[in-house]
mmJSON file of the N, C-alpha and C atoms, coordinates in Angstrom:
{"data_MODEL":{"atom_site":{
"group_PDB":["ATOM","ATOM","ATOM","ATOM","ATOM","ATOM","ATOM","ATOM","ATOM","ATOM","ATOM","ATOM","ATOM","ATOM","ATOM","ATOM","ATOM","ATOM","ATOM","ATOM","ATOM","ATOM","ATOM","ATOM","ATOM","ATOM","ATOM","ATOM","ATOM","ATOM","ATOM","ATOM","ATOM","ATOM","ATOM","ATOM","ATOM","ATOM","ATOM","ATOM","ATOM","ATOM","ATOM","ATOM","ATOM","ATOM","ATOM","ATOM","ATOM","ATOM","ATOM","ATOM","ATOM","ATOM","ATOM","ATOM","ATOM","ATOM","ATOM","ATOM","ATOM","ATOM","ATOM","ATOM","ATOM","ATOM","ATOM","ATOM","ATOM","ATOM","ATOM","ATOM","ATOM","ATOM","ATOM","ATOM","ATOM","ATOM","ATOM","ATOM","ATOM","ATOM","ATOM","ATOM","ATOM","ATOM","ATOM","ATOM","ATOM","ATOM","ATOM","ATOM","ATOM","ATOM","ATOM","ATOM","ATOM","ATOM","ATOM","ATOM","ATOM","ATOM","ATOM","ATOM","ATOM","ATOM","ATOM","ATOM","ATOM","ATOM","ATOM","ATOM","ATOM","ATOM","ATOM","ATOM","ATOM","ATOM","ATOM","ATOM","ATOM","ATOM","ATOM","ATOM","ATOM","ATOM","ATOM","ATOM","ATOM","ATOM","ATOM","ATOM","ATOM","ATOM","ATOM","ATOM","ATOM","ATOM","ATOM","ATOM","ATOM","ATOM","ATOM","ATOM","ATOM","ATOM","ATOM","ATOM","ATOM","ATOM","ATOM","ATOM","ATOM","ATOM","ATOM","ATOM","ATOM","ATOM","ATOM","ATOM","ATOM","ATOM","ATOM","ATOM","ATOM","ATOM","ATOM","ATOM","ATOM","ATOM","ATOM","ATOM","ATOM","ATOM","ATOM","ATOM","ATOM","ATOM","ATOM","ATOM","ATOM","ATOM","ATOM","ATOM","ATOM","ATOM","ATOM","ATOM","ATOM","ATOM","ATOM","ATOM","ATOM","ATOM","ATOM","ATOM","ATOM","ATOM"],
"id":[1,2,3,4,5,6,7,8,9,10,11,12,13,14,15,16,17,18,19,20,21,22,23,24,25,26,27,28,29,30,31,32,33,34,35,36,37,38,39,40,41,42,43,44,45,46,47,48,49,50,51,52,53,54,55,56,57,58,59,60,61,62,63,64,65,66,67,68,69,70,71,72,73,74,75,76,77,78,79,80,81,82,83,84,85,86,87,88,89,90,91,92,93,94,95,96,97,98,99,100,101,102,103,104,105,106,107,108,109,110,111,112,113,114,115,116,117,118,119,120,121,122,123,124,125,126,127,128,129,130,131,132,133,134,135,136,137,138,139,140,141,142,143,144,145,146,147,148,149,150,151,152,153,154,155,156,157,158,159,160,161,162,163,164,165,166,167,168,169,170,171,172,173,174,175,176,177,178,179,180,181,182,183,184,185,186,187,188,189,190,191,192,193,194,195,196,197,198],
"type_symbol":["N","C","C","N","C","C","N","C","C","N","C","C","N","C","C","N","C","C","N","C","C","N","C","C","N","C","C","N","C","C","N","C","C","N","C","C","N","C","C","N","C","C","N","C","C","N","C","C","N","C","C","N","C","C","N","C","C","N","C","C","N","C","C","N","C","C","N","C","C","N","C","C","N","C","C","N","C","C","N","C","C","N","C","C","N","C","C","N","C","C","N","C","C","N","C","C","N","C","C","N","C","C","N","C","C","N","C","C","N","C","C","N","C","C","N","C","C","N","C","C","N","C","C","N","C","C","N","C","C","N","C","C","N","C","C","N","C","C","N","C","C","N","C","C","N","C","C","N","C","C","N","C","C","N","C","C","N","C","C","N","C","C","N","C","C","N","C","C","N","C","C","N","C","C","N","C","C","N","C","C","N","C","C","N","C","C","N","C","C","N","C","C","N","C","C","N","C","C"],
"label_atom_id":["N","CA","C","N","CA","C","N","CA","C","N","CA","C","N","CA","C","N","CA","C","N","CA","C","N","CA","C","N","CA","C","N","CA","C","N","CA","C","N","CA","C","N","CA","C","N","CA","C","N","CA","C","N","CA","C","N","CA","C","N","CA","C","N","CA","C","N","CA","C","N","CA","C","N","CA","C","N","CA","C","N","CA","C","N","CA","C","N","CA","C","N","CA","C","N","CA","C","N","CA","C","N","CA","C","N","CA","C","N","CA","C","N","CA","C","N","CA","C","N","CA","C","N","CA","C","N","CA","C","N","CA","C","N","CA","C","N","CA","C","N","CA","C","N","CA","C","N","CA","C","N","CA","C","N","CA","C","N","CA","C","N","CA","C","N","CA","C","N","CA","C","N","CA","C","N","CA","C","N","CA","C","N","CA","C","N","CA","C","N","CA","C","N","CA","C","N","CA","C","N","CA","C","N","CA","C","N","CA","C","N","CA","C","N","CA","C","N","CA","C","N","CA","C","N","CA","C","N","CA","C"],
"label_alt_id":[null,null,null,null,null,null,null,null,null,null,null,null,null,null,null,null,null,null,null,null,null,null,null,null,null,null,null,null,null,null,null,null,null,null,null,null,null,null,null,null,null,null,null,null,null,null,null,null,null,null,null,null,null,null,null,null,null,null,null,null,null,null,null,null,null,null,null,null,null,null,null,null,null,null,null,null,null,null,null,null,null,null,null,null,null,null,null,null,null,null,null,null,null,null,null,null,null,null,null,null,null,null,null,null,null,null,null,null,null,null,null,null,null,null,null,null,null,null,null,null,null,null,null,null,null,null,null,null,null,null,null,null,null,null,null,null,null,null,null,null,null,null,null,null,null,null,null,null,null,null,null,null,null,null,null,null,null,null,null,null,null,null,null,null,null,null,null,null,null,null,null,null,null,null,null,null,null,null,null,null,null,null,null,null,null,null,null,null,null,null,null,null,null,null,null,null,null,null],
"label_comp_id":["UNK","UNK","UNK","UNK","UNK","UNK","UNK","UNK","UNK","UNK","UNK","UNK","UNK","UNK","UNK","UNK","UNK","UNK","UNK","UNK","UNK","UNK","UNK","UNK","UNK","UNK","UNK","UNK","UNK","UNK","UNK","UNK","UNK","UNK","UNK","UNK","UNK","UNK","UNK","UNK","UNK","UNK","UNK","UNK","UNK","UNK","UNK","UNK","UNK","UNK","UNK","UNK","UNK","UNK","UNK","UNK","UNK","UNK","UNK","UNK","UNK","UNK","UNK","UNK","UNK","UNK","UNK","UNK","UNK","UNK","UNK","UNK","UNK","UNK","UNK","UNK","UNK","UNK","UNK","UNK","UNK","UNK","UNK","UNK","UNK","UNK","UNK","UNK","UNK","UNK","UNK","UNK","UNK","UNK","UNK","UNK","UNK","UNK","UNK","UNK","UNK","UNK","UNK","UNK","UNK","UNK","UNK","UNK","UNK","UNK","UNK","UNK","UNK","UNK","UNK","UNK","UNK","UNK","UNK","UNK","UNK","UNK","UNK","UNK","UNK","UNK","UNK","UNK","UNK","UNK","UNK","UNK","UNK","UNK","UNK","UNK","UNK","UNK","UNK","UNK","UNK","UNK","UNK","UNK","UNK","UNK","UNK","UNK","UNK","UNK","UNK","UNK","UNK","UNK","UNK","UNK","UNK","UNK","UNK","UNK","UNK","UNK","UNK","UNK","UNK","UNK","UNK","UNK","UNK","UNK","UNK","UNK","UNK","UNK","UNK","UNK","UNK","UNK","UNK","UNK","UNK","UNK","UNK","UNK","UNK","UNK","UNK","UNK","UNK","UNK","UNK","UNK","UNK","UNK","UNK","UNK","UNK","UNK"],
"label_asym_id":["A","A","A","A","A","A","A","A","A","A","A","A","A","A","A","A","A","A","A","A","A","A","A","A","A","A","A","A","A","A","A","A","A","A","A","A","A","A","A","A","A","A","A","A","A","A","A","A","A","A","A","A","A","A","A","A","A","A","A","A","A","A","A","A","A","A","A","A","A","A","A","A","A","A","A","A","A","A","A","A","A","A","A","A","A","A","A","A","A","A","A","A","A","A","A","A","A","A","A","A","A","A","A","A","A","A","A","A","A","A","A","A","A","A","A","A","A","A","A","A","A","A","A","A","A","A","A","A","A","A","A","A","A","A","A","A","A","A","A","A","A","A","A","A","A","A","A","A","A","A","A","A","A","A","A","A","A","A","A","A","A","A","A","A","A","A","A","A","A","A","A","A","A","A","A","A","A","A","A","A","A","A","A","A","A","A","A","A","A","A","A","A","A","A","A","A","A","A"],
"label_entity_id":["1","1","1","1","1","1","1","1","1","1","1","1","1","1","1","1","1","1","1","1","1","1","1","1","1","1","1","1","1","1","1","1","1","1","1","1","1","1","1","1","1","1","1","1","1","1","1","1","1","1","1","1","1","1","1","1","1","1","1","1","1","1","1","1","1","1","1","1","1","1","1","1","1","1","1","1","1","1","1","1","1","1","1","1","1","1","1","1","1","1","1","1","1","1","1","1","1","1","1","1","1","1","1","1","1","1","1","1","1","1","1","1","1","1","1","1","1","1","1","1","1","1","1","1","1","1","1","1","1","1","1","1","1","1","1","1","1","1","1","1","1","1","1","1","1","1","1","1","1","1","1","1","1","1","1","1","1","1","1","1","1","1","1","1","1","1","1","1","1","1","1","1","1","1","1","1","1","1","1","1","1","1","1","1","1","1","1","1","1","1","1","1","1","1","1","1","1","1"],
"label_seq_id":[1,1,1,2,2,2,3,3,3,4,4,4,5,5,5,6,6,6,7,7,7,8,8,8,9,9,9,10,10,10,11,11,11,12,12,12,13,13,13,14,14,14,15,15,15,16,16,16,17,17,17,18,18,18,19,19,19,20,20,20,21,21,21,22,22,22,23,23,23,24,24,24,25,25,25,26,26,26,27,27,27,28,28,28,29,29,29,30,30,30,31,31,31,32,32,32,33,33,33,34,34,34,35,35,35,36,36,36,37,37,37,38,38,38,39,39,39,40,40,40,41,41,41,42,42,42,43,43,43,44,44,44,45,45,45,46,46,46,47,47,47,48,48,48,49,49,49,50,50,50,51,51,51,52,52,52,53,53,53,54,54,54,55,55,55,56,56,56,57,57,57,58,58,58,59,59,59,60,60,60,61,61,61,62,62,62,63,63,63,64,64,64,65,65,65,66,66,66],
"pdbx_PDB_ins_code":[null,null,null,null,null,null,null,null,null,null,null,null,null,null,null,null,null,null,null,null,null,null,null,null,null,null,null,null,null,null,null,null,null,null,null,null,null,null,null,null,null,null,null,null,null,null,null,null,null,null,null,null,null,null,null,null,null,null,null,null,null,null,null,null,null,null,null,null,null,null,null,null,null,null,null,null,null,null,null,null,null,null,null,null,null,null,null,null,null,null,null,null,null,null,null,null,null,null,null,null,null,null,null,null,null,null,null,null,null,null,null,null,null,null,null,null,null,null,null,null,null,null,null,null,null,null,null,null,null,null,null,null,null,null,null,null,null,null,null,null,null,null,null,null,null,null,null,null,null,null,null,null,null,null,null,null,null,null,null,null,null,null,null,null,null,null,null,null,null,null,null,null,null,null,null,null,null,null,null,null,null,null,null,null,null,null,null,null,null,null,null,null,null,null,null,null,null,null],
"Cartn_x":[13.003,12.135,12.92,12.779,13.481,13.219,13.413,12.66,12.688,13.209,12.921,11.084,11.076,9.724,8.775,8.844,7.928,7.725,8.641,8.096,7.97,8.25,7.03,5.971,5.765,4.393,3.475,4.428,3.655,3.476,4.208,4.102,2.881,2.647,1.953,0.38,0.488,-1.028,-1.261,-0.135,-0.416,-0.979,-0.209,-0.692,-2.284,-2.867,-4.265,-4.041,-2.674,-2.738,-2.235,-3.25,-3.77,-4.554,-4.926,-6.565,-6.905,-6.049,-6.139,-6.822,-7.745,-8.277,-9.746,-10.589,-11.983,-11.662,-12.281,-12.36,-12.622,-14.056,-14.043,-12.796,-12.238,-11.007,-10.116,-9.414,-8.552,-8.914,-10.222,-10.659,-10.528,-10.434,-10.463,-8.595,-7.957,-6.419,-6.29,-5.844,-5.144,-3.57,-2.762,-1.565,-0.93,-0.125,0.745,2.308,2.935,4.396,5.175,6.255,7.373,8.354,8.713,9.773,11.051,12.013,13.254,14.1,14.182,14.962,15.477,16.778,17.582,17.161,17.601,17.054,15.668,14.596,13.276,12.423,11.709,10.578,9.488,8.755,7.342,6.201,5.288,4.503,3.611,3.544,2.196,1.249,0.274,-0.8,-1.835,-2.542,-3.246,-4.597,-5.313,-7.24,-8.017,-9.542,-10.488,-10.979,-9.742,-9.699,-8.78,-9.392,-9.413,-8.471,-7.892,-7.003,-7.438,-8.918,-9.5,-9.569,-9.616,-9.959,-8.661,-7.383,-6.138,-5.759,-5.957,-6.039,-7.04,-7.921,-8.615,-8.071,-7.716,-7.025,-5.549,-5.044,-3.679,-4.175,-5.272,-6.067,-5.701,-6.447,-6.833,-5.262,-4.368,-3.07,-2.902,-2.328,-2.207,-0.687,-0.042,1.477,2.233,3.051,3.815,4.859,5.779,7.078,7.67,9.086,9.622,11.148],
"Cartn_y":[0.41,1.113,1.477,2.747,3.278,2.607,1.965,1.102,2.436,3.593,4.508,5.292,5.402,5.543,4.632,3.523,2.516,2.841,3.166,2.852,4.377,5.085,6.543,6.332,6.011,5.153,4.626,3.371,2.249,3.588,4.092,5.387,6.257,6.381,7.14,6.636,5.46,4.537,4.197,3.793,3.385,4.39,6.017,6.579,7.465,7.14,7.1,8.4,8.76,10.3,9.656,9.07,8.281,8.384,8.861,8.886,7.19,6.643,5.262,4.951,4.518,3.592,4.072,4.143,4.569,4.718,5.291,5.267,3.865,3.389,1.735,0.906,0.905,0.402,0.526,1.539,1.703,1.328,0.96,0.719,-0.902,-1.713,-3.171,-3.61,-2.679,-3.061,-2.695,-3.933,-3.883,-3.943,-4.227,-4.065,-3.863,-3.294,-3.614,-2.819,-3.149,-3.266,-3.227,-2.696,-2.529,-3.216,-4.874,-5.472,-5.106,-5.483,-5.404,-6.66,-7.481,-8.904,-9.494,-9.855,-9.648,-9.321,-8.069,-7.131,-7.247,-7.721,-7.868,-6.719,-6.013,-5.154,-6.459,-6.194,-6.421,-5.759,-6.102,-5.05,-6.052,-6.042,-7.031,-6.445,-6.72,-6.174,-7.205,-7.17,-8.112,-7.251,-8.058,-7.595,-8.295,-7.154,-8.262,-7.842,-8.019,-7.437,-8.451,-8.309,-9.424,-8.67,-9.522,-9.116,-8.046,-8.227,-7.118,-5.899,-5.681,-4.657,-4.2,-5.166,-3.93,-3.884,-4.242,-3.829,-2.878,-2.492,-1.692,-0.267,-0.76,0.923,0.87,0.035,0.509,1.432,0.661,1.426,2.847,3.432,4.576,5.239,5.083,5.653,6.716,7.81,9.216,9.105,8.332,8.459,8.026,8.036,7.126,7.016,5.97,5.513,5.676,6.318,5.916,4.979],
"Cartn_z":[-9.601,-8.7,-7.446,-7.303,-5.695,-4.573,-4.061,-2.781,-1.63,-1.675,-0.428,-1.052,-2.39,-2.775,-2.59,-2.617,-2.375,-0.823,0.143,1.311,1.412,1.194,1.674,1.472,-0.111,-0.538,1.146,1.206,2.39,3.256,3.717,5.154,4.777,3.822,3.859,3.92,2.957,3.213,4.585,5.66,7.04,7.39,7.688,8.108,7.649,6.74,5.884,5.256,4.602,4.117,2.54,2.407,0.912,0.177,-1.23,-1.623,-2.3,-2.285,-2.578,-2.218,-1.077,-0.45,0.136,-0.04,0.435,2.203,3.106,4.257,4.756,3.985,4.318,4.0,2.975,2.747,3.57,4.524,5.193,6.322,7.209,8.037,8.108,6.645,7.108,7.051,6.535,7.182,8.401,8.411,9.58,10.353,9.1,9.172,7.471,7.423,6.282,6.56,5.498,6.041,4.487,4.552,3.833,3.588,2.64,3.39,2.098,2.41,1.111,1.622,0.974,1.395,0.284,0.358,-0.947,-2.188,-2.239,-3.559,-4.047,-2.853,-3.367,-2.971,-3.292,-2.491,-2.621,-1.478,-1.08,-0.058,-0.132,0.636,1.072,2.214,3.498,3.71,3.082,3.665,4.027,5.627,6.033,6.77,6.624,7.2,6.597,6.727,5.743,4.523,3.903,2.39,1.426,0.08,-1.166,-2.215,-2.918,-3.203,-5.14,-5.093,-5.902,-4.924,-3.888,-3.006,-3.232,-3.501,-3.36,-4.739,-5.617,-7.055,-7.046,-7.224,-7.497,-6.807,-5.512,-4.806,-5.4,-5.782,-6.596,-7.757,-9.023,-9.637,-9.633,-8.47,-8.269,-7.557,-7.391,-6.784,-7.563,-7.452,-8.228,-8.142,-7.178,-7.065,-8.004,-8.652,-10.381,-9.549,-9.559,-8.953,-9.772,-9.862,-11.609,-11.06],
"occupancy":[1.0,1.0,1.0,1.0,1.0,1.0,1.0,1.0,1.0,1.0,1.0,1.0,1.0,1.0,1.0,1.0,1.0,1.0,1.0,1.0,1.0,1.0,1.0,1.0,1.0,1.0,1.0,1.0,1.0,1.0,1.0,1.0,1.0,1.0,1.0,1.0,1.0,1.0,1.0,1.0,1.0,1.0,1.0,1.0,1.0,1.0,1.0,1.0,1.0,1.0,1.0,1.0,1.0,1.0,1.0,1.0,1.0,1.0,1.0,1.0,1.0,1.0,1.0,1.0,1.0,1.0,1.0,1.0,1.0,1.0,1.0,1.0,1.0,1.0,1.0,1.0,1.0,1.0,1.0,1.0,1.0,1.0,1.0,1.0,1.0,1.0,1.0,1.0,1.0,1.0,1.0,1.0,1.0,1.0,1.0,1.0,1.0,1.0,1.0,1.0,1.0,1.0,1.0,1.0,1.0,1.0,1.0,1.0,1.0,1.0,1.0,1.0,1.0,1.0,1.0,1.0,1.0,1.0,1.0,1.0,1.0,1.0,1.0,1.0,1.0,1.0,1.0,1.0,1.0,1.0,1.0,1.0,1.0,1.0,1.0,1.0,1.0,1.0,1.0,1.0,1.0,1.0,1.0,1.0,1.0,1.0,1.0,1.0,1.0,1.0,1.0,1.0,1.0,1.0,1.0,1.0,1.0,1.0,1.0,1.0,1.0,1.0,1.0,1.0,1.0,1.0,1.0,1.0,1.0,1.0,1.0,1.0,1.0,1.0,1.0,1.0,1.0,1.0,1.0,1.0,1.0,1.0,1.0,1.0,1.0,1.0,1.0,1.0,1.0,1.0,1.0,1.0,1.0,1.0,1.0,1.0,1.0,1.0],
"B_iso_or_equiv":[0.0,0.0,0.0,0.0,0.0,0.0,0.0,0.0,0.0,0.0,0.0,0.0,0.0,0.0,0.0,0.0,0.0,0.0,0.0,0.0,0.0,0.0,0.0,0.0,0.0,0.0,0.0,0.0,0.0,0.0,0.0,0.0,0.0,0.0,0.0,0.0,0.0,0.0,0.0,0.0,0.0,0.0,0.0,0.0,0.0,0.0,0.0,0.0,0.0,0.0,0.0,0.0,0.0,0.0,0.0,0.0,0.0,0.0,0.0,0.0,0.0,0.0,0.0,0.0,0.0,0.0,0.0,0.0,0.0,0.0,0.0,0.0,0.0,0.0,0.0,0.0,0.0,0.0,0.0,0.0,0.0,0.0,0.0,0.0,0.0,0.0,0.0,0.0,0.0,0.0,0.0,0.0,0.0,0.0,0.0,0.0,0.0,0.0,0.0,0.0,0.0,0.0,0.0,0.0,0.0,0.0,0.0,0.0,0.0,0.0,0.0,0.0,0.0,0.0,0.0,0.0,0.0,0.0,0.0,0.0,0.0,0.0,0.0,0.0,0.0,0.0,0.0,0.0,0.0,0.0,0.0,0.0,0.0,0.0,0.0,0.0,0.0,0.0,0.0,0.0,0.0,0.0,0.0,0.0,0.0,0.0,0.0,0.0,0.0,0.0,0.0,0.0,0.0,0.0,0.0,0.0,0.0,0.0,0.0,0.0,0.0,0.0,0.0,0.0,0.0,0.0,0.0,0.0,0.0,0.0,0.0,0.0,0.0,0.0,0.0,0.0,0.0,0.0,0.0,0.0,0.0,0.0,0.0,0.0,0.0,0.0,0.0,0.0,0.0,0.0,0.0,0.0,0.0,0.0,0.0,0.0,0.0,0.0],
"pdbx_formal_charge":[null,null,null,null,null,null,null,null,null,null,null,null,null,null,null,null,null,null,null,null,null,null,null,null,null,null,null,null,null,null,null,null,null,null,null,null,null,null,null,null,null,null,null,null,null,null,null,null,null,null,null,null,null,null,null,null,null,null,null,null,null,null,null,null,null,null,null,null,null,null,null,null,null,null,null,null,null,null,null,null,null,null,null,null,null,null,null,null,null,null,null,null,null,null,null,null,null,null,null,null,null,null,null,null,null,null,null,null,null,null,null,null,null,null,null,null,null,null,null,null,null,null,null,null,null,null,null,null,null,null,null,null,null,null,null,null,null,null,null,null,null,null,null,null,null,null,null,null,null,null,null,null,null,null,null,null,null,null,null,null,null,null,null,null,null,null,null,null,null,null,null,null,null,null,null,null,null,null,null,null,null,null,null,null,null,null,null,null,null,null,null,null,null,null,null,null,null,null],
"auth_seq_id":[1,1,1,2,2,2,3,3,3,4,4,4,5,5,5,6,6,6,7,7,7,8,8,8,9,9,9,10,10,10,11,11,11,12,12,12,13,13,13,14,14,14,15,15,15,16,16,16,17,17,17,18,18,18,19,19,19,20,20,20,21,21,21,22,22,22,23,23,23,24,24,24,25,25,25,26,26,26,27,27,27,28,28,28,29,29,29,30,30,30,31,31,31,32,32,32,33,33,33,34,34,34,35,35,35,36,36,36,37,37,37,38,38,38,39,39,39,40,40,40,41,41,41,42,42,42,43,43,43,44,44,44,45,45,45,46,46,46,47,47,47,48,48,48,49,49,49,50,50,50,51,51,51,52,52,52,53,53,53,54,54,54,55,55,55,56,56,56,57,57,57,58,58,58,59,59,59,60,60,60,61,61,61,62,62,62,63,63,63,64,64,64,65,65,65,66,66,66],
"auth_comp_id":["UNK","UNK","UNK","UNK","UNK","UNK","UNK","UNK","UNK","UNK","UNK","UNK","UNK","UNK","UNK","UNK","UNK","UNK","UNK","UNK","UNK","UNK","UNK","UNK","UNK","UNK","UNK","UNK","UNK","UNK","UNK","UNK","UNK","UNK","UNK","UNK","UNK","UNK","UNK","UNK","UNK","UNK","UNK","UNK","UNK","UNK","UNK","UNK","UNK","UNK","UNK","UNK","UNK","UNK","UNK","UNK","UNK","UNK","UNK","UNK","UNK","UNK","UNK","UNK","UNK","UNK","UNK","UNK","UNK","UNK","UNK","UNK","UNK","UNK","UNK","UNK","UNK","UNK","UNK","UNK","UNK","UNK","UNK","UNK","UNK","UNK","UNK","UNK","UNK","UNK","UNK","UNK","UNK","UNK","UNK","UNK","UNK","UNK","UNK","UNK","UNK","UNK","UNK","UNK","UNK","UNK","UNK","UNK","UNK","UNK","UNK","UNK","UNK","UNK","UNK","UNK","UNK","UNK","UNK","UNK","UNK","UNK","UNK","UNK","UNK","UNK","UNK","UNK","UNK","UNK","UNK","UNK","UNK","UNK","UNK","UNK","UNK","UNK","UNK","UNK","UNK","UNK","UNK","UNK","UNK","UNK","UNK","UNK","UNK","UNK","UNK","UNK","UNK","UNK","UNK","UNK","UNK","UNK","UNK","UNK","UNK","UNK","UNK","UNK","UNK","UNK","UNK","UNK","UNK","UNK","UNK","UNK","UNK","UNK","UNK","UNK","UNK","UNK","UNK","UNK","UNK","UNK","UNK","UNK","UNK","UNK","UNK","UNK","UNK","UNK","UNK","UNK","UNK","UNK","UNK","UNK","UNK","UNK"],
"auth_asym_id":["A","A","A","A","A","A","A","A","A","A","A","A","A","A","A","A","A","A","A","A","A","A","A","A","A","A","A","A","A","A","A","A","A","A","A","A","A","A","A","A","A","A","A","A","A","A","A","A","A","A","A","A","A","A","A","A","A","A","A","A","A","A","A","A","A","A","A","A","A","A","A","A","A","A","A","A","A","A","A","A","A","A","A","A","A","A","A","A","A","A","A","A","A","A","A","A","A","A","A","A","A","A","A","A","A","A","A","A","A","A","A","A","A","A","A","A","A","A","A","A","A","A","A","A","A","A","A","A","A","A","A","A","A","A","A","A","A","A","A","A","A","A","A","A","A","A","A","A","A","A","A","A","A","A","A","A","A","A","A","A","A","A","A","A","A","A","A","A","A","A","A","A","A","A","A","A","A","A","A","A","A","A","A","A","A","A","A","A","A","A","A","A","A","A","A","A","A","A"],
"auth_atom_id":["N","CA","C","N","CA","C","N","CA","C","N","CA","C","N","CA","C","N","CA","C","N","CA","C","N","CA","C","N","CA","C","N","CA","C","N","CA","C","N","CA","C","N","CA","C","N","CA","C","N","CA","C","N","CA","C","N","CA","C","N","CA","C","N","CA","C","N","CA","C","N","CA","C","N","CA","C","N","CA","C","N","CA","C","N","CA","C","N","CA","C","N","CA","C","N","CA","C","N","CA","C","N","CA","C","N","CA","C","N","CA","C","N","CA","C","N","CA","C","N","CA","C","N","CA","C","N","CA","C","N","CA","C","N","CA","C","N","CA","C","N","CA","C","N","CA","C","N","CA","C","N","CA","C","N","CA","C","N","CA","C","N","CA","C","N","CA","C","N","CA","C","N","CA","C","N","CA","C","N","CA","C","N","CA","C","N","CA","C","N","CA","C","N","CA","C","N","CA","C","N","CA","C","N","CA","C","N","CA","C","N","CA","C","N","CA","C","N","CA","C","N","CA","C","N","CA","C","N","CA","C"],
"pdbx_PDB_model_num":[1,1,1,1,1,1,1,1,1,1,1,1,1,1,1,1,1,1,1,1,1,1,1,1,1,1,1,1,1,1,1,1,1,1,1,1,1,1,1,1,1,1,1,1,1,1,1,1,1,1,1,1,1,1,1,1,1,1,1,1,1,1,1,1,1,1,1,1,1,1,1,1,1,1,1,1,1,1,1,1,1,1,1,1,1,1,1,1,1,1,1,1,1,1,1,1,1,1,1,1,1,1,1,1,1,1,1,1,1,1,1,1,1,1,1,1,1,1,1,1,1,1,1,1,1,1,1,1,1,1,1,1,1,1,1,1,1,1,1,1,1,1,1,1,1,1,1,1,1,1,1,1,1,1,1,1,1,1,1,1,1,1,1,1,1,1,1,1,1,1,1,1,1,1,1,1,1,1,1,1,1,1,1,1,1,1,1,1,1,1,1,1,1,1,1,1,1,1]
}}}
């Protein structure tokens, strides 16, 4: 996986130019973040949201990483 795609990805969910996430959905993050730490991707995401709330908007992502 490209890790510069993954984080346009993240850039683009921060900035809410996402169809991922319902309006309510984007309203209960409150932070998330992009990390790469030895050869790992990860992605932080913190608020008041469950971790079906971010499966389900992965679900729905239209973006394919290849």
């Amino acid at each position: 996986m490209d890790p510069s795609k993954v984080e346009q990805i993240v850039e683009n969910c921060k900035a809410g130019r996402c169809e991922c996430m319902s309006d309510e959905m984007k309203a209960k993050v409150k932070f998330m973040d992009f990390k790469k730490e030895n050869g790992k991707l990860s992605i932080e995401i913190k608020g008041d949201v469950t971790e079906e709330d971010i499966k389900a908007s992965m679900e729905k992502s239209k973006v394919i990483v290849k």
